[in-house]
C-alpha positions in Angstrom: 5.0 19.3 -69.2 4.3 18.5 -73.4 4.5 21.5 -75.0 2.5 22.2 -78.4 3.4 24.7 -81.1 0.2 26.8 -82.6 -0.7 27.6 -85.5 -1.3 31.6 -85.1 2.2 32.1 -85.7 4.5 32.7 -82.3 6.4 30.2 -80.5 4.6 30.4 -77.0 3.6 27.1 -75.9 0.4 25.8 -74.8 -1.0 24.1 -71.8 -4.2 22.9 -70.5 -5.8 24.2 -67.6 -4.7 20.9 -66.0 -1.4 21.1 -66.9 -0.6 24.5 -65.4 -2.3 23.6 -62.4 -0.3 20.7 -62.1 3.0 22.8 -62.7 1.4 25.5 -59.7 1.5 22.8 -57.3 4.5 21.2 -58.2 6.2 24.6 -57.7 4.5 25.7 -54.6 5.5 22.3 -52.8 9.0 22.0 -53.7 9.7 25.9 -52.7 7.6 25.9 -49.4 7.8 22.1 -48.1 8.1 23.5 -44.3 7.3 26.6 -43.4 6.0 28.4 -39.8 3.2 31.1 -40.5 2.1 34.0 -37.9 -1.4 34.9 -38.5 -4.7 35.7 -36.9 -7.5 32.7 -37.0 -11.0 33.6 -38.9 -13.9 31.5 -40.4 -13.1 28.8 -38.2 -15.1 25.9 -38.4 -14.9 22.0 -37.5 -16.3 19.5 -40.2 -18.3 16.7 -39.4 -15.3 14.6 -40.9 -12.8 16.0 -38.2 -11.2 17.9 -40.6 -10.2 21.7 -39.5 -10.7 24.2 -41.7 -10.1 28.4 -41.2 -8.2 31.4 -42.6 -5.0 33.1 -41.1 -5.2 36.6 -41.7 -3.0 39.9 -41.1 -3.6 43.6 -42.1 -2.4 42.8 -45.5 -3.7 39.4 -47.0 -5.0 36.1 -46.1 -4.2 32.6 -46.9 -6.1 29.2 -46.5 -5.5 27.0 -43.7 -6.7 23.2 -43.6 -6.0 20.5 -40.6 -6.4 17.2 -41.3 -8.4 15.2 -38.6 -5.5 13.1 -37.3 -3.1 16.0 -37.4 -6.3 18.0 -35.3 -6.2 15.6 -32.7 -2.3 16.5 -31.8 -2.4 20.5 -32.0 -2.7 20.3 -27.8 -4.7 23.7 -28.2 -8.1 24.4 -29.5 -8.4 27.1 -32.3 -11.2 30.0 -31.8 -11.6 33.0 -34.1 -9.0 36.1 -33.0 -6.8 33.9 -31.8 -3.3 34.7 -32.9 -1.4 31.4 -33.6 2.1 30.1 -35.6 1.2 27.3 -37.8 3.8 24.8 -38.9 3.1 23.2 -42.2 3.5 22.6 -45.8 2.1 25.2 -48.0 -0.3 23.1 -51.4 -2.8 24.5 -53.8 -6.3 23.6 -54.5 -6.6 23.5 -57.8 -10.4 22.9 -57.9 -10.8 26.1 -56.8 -7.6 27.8 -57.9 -6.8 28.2 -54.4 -3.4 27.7 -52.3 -3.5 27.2 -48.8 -1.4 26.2 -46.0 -1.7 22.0 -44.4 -1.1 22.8 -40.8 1.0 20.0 -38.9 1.6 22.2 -35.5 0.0 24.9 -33.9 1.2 27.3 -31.1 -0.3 30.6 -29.6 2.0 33.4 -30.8 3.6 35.2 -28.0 2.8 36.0 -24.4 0.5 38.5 -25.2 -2.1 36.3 -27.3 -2.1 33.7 -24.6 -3.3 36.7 -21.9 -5.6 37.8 -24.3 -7.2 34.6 -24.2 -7.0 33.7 -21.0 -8.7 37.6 -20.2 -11.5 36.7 -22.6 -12.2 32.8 -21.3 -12.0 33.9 -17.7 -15.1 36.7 -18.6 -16.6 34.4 -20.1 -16.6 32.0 -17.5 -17.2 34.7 -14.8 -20.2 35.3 -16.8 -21.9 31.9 -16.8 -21.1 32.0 -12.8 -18.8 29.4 -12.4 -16.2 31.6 -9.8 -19.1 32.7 -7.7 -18.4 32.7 -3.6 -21.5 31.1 -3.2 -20.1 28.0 -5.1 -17.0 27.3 -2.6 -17.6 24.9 -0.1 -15.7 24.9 3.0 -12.5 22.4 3.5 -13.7 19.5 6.0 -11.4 19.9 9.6 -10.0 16.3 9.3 -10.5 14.5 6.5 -10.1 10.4 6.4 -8.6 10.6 2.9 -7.5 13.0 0.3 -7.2 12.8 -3.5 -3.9 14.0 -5.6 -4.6 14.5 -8.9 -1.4 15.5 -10.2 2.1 13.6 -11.9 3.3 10.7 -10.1 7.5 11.1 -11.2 7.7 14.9 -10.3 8.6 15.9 -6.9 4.9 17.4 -6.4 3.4 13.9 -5.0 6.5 13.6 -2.4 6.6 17.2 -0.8 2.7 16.4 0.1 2.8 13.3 1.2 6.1 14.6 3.0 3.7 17.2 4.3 0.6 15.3 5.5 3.5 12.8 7.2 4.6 15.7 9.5 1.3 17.0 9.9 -1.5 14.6 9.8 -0.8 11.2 8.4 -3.8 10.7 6.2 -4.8 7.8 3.8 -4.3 9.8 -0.1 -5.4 8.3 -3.3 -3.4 9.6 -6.1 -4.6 9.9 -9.9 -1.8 10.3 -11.9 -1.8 12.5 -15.1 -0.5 14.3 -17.2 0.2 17.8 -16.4 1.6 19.4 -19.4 1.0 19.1 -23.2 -1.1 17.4 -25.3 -4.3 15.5 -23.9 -3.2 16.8 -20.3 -6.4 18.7 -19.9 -8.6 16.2 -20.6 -6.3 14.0 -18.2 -7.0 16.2 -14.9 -10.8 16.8 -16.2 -11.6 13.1 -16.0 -9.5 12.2 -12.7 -11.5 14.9 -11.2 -15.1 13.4 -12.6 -13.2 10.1 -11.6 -12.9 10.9 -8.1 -16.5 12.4 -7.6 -18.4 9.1 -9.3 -16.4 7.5 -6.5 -18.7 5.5 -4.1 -18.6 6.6 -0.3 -18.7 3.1 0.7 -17.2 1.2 -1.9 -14.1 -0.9 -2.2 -12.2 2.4 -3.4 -13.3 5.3 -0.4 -14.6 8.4 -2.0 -11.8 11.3 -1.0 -13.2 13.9 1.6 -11.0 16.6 0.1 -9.2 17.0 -3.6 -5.7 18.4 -4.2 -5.3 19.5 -8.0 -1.3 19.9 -8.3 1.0 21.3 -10.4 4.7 22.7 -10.0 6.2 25.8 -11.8 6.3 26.7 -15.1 5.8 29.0 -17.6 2.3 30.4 -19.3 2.3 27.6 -21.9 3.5 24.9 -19.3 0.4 26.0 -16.9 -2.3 26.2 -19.9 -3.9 23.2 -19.5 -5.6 24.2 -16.2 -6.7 27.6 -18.0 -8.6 25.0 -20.6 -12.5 25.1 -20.5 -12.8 21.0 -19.7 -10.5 21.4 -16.4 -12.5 24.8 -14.9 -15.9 23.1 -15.7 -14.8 19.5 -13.9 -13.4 22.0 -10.9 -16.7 24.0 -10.9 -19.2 21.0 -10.8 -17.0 18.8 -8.0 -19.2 17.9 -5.4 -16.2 17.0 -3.2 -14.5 20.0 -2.3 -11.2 20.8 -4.1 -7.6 23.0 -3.6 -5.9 24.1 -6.4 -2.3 24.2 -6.3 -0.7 25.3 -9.3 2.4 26.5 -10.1 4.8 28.9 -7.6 2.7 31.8 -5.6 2.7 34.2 -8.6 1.3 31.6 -10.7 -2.7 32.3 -11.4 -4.5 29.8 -13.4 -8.3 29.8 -14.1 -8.9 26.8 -12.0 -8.1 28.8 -8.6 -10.8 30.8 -9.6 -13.1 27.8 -9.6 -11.9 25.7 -6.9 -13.1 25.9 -3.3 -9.1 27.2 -1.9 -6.4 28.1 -3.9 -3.2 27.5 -2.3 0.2 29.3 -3.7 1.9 25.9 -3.5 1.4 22.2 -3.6 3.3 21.9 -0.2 0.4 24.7 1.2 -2.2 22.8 0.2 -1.8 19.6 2.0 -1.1 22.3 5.0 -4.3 23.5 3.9 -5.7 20.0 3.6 -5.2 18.3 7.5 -4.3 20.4 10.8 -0.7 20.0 12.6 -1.6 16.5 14.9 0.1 17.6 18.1 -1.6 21.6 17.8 -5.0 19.2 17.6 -4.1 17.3 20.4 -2.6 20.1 22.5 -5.9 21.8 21.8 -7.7 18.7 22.7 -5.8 18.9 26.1 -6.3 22.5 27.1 -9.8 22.2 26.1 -10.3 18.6 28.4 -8.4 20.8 31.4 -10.8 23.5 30.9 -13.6 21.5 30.7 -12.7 19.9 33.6 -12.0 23.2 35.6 -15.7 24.4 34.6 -17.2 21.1 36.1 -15.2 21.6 39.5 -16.5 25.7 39.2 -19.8 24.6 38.7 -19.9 21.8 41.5 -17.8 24.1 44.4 -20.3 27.1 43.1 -23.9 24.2 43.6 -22.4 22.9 47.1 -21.7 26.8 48.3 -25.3 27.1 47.4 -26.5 23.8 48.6 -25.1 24.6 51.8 -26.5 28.0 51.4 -30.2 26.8 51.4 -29.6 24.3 54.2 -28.7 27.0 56.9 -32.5 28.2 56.3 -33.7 24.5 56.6 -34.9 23.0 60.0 -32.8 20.7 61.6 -34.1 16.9 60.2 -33.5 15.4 63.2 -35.5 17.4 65.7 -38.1 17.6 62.9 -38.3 14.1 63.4 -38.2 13.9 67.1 -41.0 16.3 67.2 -43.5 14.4 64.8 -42.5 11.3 66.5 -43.8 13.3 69.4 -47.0 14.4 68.1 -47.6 11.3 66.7 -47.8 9.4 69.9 -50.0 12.2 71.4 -52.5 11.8 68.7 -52.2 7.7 68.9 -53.3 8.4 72.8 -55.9 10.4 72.1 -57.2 8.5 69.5 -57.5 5.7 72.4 -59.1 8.4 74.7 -61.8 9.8 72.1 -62.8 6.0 71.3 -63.4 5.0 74.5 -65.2 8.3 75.3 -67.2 8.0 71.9 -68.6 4.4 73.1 -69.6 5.9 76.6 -71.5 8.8 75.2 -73.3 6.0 72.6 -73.8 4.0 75.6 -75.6 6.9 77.4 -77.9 7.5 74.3 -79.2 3.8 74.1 -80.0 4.0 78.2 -81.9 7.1 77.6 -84.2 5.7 74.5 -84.4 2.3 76.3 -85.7 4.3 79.2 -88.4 5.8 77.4 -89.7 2.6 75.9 -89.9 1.0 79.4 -92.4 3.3 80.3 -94.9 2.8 77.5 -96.5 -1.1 77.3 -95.8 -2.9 74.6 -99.5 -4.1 74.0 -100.4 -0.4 73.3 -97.6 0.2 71.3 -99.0 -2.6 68.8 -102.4 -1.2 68.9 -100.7 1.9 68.4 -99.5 0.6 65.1 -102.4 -1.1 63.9 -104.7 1.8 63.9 -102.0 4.2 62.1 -102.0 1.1 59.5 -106.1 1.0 59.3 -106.5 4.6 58.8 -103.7 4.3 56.1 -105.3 1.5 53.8 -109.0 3.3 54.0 -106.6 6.9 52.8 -104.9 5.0 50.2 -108.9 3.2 49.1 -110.5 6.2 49.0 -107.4 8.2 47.2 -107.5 4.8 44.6 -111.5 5.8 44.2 -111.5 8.8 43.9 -108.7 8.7 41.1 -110.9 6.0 39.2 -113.9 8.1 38.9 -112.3 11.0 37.7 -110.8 9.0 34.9 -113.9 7.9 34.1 -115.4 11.1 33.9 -113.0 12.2 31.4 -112.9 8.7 29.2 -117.0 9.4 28.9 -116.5 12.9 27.8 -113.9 12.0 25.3 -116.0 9.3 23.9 -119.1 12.1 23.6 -116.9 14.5 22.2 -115.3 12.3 19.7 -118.9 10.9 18.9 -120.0 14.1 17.8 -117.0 14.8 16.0 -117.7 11.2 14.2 -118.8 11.1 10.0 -121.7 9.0 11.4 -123.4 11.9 13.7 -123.1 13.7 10.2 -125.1 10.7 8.8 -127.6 10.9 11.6 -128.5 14.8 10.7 -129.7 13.8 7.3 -126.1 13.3 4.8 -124.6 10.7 2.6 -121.5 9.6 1.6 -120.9 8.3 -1.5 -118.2 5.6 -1.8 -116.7 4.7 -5.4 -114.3 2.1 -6.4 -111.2 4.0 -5.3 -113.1 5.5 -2.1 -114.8 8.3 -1.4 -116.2 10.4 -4.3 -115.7 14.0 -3.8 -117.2 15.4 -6.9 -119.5 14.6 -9.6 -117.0 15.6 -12.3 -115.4 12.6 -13.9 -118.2 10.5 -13.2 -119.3 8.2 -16.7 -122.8 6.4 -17.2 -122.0 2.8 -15.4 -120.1 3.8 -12.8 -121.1 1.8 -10.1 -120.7 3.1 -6.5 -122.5 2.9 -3.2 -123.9 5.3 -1.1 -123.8 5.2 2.9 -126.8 6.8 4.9 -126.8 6.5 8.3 -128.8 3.2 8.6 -126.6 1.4 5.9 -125.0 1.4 2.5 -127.4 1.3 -1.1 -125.1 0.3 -4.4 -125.7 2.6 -7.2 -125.0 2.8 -11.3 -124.8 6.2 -12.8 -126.9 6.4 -15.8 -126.3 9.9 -17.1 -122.9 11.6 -18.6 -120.7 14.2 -17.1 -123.6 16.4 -14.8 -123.0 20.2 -15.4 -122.9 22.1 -12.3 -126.6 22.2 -11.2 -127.8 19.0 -12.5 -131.3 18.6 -13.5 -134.3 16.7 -11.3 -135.0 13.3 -13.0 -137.6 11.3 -11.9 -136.2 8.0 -10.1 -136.6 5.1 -12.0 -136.3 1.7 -9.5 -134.9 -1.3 -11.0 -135.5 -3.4 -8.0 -135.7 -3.5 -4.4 -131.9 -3.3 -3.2 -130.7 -0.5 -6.3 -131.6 3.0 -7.1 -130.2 5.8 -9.4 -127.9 8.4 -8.9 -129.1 11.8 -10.7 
């Protein structure tokens, strides 16, 4: 740093703003290259560039705090405002701004107690939006054909359950190895769990009937990726139904709260997962025997009856022997009444053959002509008299319509006039010209009009004739 002497008399030097700055930083680099800070988060906010930015905060005072986006990407925990975290880092000043702050490199939750704080607060938030609701859980299929494992494949987790589906059930199990601890694990088990669901059901890969999400023991920060929002939202929307299996018994992590069955151990959920093969087939046994035992009930309980209801039946053979018998009594009397039927006929025809004998045959024909005579003169004079009456009533139509005729009305003295639409019914309308003709009852006489409109009683005008055929109409 250049010094410069003044001129107001003292030997104080003198620096630009820059300068001191410059010296600040210098300073407050060199003395805190690497420090751990224990604060409380505030103001936190995410920039479009990646970059972290927020402030870390006690009772006392409050410092800066910026992550840089490839740092942010490594921190393995997700800051939120009130959460109480130890930053590792390097503490730098701003001097844009006249500010120091604190470039955070690592970031832990401090203690115990701040990790159940959060957990308490995420798992009533979750709660909230409905996501460990009973009517979520599906039920665990009896048998499935093949189960998922979502869990590590070097610890011992994969082997004790497919040491445990061995002795139980041998099942086909597709495992999706991740990570199960530290950075980028939750994002791991999230997307094995969308994995398996996107899974065809009759693809090359089967789709698993049943999910185990597996974990051994640990402590709070060993179990927290499956308290992370990604993993209880991925558990929450599976459409195949899952078992969460993390950690020892004691162990309580926010996906058993989403998951279908939680299961206190990963050896408990393949139990959970497939039935013991020979309890199935001793059950299928017992059940076959009883079965079996029902049907012979059943049968032995029908023939008691059967045999029952046939004490109360006829015996089939006399039945027989007795229609057998009436049968050939009717056959014979069906010979009997045949032959008697034709005697009896035969009698009948003597008896009306008998009565003709004794009347001649000539007289019978004459007989039969006279009934015919006196039948065609009925039926002439019925014709006759039918005629005339007809007659009578044509004639009296025809008067009758006669006088109802326009012509009998012609006859008693009238006229019709006839224009050159028809018949003209009244005088209004009528213009000098007009030529029409008018029909007496001897004939028709064609007519001009040779006045205007006539008023309502026209005047007498003397008749004026043209000619011989044509007169006037007033």
């Amino acid at each position: 740093m250049n010094e410069r002497k003044t001129d107001s008399g003292h030997n104080l030097p003198e620096f630009t703003v820059s300068e001191i700055s410059q010296a600040l930083k210098r300073t407050v680099e060199e003395s805190f290259s690497f420090v751990r800070v224990r604060g409380e988060i505030s103001g936190f906010k995410r920039a479009a560039s990646g970059h972290l930015y927020m402030a870390l905060k006690d009772d006392n005072a409050v410092i800066d705090g910026v992550c840089w986006r490839g740092t942010a990407g490594r921190l393995g925990l997700n800051p939120e405002d009130g959460m109480e975290v130890i930053v590792q880092g390097r503490l730098t000043t701003y001097p844009g701004r006249s500010k120091y702050q604190i470039v955070i490199e690592r970031m832990e939750l401090a203690g115990e107690g701040a990790l159940l704080k959060l957990l308490e607060d995420r798992k009533r938030k979750l709660a909230a939006e409905g996501l460990f609701d009973a009517e979520r859980k599906r039920d665990i299929p009896f048998l499935p054909k093949v189960i998922g494992v979502v869990t590590s494949p070097t610890g011992a987790v994969i082997r004790d359950i497919l040491h445990r589906l061995n002795d139980r059930f041998p099942r086909h199990v597709l495992m999706w190895p991740v990570l199960v601890q530290g950075d980028g694990a939750a994002e791991q088990v999230a997307a094995a769990i969308e994995g398996f669901n996107r899974l065809e059901t009759c693809g090359s890969v089967p789709r698993p009937d049943v999910l185990i999400v597996a974990r051994g023991g640990g402590s709070l920060e060993d179990l927290w990726a499956f308290n992370e929002e990604i993993v209880v939202r991925a558990a929450a929307a599976s459409q195949i139904p899952l078992i969460s299996a993390v950690g020892h018994e004691t162990d309580t992590t926010l996906i058993d709260y989403a998951s279908d069955r939680r299961a206190p151990t990963p050896t408990a959920a393949a139990e959970m997962a497939v039935p013991v093969r020979m309890e199935v087939l001793a059950q299928v046994m017992d059940d076959g025997a009883r079965l079996t035992a029902a049907v012979n009930r059943l049968m032995d309980d029908r023939a008691m009856r059967l045999e029952g209801m046939a004490r109360g039946l006829p015996d089939p053979q006399k039945t027989v022997h007795e229609m057998e018998q009436r049968l050939d009594d009717w056959g014979e009397r069906l010979v009997n009444s045949r032959r008697v039927f034709f005697e009896r006929k035969g009698d009948d025809l003597n008896a009306i053959g008998s009565r003709l004998r004794f009347q001649p045959i000539a007289e019978t024909v004459r007989s039969g002509e006279q009934k015919l005579q006196d039948l065609t003169a009925r039926l002439g004079q019925s014709g006759k008299r039918r005629f005339d009456d007809a007659a009578q009533r044509l004639e009296k139509f025809d008067r009758l319509l006669e006088s109802y005729s326009h012509k009998g009305v012609l006859a008693r003295g009238y006229a019709v006039v006839h224009g050159a639409d028809g018949v003209v019914e009244k005088a209004k309308g009528l213009k000098t010209g007009d030529e029409m003709e008018i029909e007496f009852a001897d004939g028709r006489t064609p007519v001009v009009v040779s006045g205007g409109t006539p008023t309502a009683t026209p005047k007498k005008h003397k008749t004026k004739a043209k000619d011989d055929r044509q007169g006037e109409l007033l």
